[in-house]
N, C-alpha and C positions, 0 to 999 in steps of 0.2 A: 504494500500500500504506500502511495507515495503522498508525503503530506506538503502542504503550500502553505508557508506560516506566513505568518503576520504579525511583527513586530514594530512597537511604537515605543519611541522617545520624545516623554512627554513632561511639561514642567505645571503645576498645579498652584495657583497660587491662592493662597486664602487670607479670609478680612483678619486682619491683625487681629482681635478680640476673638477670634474664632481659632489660630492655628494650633492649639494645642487638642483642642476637641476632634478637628480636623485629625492631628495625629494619632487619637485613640480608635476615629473607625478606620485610618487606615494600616494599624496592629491588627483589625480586625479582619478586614480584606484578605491583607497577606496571609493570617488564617488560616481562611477559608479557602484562599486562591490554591492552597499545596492538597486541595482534596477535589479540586473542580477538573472535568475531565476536557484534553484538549489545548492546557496551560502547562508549559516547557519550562517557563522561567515568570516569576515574579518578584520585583524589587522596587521597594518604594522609599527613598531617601529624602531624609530633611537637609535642606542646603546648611551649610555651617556658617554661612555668611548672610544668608537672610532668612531669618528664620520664619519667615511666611510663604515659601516659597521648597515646594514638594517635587522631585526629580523621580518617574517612573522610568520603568525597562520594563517592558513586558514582551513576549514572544510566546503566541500561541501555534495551533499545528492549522488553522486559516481563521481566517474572516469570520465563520460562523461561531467558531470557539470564543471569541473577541467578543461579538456581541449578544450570547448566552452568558458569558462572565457579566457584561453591564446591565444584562435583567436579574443579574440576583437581587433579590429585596434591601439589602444595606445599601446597595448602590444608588438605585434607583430612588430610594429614598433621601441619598447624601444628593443625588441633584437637583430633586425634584422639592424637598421639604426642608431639608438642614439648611443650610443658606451660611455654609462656611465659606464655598468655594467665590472667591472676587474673578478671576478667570481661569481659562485654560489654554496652553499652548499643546497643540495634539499635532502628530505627522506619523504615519506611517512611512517608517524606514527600514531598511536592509542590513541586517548585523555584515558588517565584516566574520570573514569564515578565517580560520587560519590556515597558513599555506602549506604549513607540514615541511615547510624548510626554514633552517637555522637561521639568525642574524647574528 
């Protein structure tokens, strides 16, 4: 079976007053994201330099797996009801693979 992933690097950034609550549901995510099927990698980082400002990696096995992850209920809820997130910077992009030769 050959799978078509889907990975995005992505920066989240939340209303000052909100980024720590922010960062409790997203302990909570990452979670749940290591039992969801179809999710290769999940990593959700708080910047060290601004701390309202949230750094993803994610890599699913495609497009479907991505947006079965954003209908789970915590999610759907953090967009839709929480009112942490100020915006989002989203892109799907292409990991680098490594080349299996030395440097």
């Amino acid at each position: 079976m050959k799978f078509i992933e889907a990975e995005h690097g992505d920066q989240v950034y939340a209303h000052p007053q909100h980024a720590d609550a922010l960062e409790q549901v997203y302990a909570l995510t990452t979670h749940l994201a290591a039992s969801e099927p179809g999710i290769i990698h999940y990593c959700i980082a708080r910047d060290g330099d601004d701390p309202n400002m949230f750094h993803f990696f994610e890599r699913y096995t495609g497009r479907e797996a991505f947006e079965a992850h954003n209908k789970q209920p915590v999610i759907v809820k953090l967009l839709t009801v929480d009112g942490y997130i100020d915006r989002v910077e989203a892109k799907l992009v292409k990991a680098v693979k490594p080349s299996g030769q030395g440097v």
